[in-house]
N, C-alpha and C positions, 0 to 999 in steps of 0.2 A: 431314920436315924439322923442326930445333928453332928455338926463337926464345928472345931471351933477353925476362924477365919478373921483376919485383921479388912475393916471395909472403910471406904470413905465414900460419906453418906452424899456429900456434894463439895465442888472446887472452895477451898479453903476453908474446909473441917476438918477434925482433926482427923489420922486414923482409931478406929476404936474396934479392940477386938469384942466380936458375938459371936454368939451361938446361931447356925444357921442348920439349914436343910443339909443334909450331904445330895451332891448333886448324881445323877442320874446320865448314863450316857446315852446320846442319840443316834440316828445312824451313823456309821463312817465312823465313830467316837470311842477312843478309849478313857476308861477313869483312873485317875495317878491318886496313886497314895504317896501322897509330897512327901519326901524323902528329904531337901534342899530348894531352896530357891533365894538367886542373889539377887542383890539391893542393887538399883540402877538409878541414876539423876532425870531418867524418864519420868521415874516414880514423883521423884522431888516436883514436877514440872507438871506431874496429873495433879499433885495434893496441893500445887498452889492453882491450879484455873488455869495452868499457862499452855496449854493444850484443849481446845474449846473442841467439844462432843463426844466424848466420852461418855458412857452407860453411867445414871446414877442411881441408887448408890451403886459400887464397883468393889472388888476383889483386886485392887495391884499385884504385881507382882507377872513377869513374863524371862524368866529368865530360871526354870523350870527341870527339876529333876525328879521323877518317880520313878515306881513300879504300877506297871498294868493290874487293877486290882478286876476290873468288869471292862468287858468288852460291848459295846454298842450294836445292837444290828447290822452286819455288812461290813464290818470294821477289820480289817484287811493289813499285814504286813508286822506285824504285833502277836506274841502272845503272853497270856497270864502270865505275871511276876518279871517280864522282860523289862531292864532299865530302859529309861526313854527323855527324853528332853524336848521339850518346847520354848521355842523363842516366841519372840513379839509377835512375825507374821502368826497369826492363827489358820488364815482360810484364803485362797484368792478365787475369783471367777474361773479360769483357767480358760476363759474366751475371747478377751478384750485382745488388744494388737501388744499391749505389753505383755502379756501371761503367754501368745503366741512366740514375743521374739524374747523368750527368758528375763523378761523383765518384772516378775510378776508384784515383786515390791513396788511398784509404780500403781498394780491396778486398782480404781478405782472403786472396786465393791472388797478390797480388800477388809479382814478384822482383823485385828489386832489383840493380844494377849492381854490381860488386864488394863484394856483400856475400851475395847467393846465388847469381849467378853469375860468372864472372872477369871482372877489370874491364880498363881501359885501362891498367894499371902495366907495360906490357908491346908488344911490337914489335908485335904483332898481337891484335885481339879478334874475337869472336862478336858478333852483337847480332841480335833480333827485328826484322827490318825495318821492323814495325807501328809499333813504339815508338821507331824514328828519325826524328831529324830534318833536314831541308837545312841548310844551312851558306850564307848569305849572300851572295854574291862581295865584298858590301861589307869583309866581316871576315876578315882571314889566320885562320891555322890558333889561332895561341897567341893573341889575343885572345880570338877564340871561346869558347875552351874554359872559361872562368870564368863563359860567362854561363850554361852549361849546369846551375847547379846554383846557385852563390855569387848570380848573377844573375836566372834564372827565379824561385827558392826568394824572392828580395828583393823582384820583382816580385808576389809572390802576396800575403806581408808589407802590399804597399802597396795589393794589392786590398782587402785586408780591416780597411786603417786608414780606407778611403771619402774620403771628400771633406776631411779632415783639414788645416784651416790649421796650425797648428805641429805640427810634427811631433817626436817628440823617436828618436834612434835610441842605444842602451847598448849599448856596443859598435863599433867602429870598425874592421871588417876589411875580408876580400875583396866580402861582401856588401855589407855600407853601403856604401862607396865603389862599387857599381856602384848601388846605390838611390836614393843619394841626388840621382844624376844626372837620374832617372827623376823623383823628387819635384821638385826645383828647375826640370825642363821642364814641369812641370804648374802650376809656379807656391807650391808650399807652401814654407815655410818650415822649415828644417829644425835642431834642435838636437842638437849631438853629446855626447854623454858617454863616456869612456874609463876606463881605469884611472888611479888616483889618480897621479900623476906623472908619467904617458904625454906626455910635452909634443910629441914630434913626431906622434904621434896625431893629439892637438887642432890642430898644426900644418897637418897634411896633412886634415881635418875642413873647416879653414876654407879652402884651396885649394881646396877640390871645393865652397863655397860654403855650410855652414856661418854659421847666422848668430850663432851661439853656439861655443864648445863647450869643455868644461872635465872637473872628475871624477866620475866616476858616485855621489861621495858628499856631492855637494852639488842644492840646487834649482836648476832652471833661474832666467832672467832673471822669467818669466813662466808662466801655466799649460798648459796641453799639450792640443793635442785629442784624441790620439792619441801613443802610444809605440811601438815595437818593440825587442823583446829579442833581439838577435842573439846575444850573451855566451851562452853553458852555465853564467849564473851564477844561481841562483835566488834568492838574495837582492836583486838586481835586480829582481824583480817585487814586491817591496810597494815597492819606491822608485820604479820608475815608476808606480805606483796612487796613488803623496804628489803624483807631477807631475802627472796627467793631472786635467782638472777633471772637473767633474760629465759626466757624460755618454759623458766618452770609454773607448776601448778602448785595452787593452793584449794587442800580439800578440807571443807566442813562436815564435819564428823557427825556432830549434835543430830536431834530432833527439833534442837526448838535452841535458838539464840535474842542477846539483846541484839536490836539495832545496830548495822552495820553505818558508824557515820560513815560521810562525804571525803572521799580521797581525790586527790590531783592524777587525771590520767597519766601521767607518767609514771608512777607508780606500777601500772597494769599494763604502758605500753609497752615494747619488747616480748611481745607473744608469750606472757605470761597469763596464765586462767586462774579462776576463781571456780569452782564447781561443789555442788553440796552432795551426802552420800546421804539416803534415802531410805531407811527401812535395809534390811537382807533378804535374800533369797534362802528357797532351802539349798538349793547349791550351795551358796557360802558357807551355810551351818554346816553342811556334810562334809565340804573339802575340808575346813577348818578344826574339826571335832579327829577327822583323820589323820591331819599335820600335826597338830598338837603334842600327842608320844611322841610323835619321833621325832623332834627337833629336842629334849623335852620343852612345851612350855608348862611353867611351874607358876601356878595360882595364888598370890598372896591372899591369904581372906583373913577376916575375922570374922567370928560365929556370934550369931543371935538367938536367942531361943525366939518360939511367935510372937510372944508377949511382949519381947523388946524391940520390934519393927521401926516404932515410934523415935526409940535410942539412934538405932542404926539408921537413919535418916537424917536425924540432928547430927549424928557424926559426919557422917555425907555432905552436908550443907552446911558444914564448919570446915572442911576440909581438913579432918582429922583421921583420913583412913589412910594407910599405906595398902592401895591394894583393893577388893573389895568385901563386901559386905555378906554375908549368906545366913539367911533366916534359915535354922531348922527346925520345923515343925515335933 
């Protein structure tokens, strides 16, 4: 039997949805009957080449809600019709020395969700049972699906900004509006920065509680303990290294950035870091998918039917989404 599935044929072709095979589970594998699956800047960053090795042609999409329709041989922890969510990690070794000290987003023979194997952009996916995860009852299908990646990937962000009273986040998308929810239950203060004229940005920044927030080319009110770079914009990081004071860190969110120019070590001296965040763990997915009701965090999306993947993309790369994107099949 076929299924229809949105595919890019190779880096910088369009997406085009076809008719394909419906795919078949292997060992360890259950098959989702796609229920949801949200739109990510990952995606943006597969369809232009700006991530080299990739499977082609490819199925995007990793940010994954179904129902268990066929179970695989040996396929374990799952049953028929159970909600389930796949993020980006798809599979790791579970032998290297990072998968040994819980690092397993580091390892090396790791796969990845529509990006080396097919993703959610499609009626039906594959996925490693190992590397799924439950689904909530508290959260419908298309909420879900943003936290799987936008959401997890922001909570990791905010592990590694620690105990951080202001906060400053560059960048105001699907991530930070789920982060910032996470920050503000914790009690930290949060400052948003945008694009230079972004005014409903800053607007919808200070509805999610925002105690700031203005354009990413000016200083904050005050100094910063911590920043986070969600933007793929690299000139962002020596201006949030001007916000954050002595001591603090700045963490790069993204998969993929422009070019980080040349800054004046004073800038970084004062035991201030720079550090990048890397793929998630299923840890992250699991603690985060659990915190979520009960803080609540609440989902902004807009919905795409499959056919409009294409749309929801240009709107993403216009910066025209408050919030994100979720293709329903």
């Amino acid at each position: 039997m076929n299924m229809r599935a949105l595919r890019i044929a190779r880096a910088g072709a369009p997406l085009a949805l076809e008719e394909v095979p419906r795919p078949e589970p292997g060992p360890g594998e259950l098959r989702l009957h796609v229920t949801a699956c949200g739109v990510c800047r990952t995606d943006l960053h597969l369809l232009d080449g700006e991530l080299p090795g990739a499977v082609e042609p490819i199925t995007p999409g990793h940010q994954i809600v179904g129902r268990v329709d066929r179970l695989g041989p040996g396929a374990s922890g799952f049953a028929l019709g159970d909600r389930v969510g796949v993020p980006w990690l798809g599979s790791a070794c579970g032998a290297c020395r990072f998968c040994a000290s819980a690092r397993e987003n580091l390892c090396a023979a790791a796969v990845f969700t529509g990006f080396l194997r097919d993703g959610g952009y499609a009626e039906y996916a594959v996925a490693d049972a190992r590397f799924c995860v439950p689904i909530p009852d508290a959260l419908d299908d298309v909420a879900a699906a943003p936290l799987l990646c936008a959401g997890a990937i922001g909570f990791r962000c905010l592990r590694w900004a620690g105990d951080a009273v202001t906060l400053g986040f560059y960048g105001f998308g699907a991530a930070a509006h789920l982060a910032i929810q996470v920050a503000r239950h914790r009690g930290q203060r949060v400052f948003a920065f945008t694009r230079p004229g972004d005014l409903d940005a800053q607007r919808f920044a200070r509805e999610l509680g925002a105690e700031w927030a203005g354009p990413s080319d000016i200083a904050p009110p005050e100094p910063l303990d911590a920043a986070i770079v969600f933007a793929p914009v690299g000139a962002l990081v020596p201006a949030a290294l001007r916000a954050v004071d002595k001591g603090g860190a700045v963490i790069c969110g993204g998969i993929h950035m422009s070019d980080v120019p040349s800054f004046p070590y004073r800038i970084l001296w004062g035991e201030r870091s720079v550090r990048s965040v890397a793929n998630l763990t299923r840890a992250d997915a699991r603690e985060f998918l659990a915190l979520a009701p009960q803080i609540p965090v609440r989902t902004r999306t807009e919905v795409f039917a499959l056919g409009d993947g294409a749309r929801a993309l240009a709107r993403l790369r216009a910066g025209e989404l408050r919030g994100s994107a979720v293709l329903v099949p």
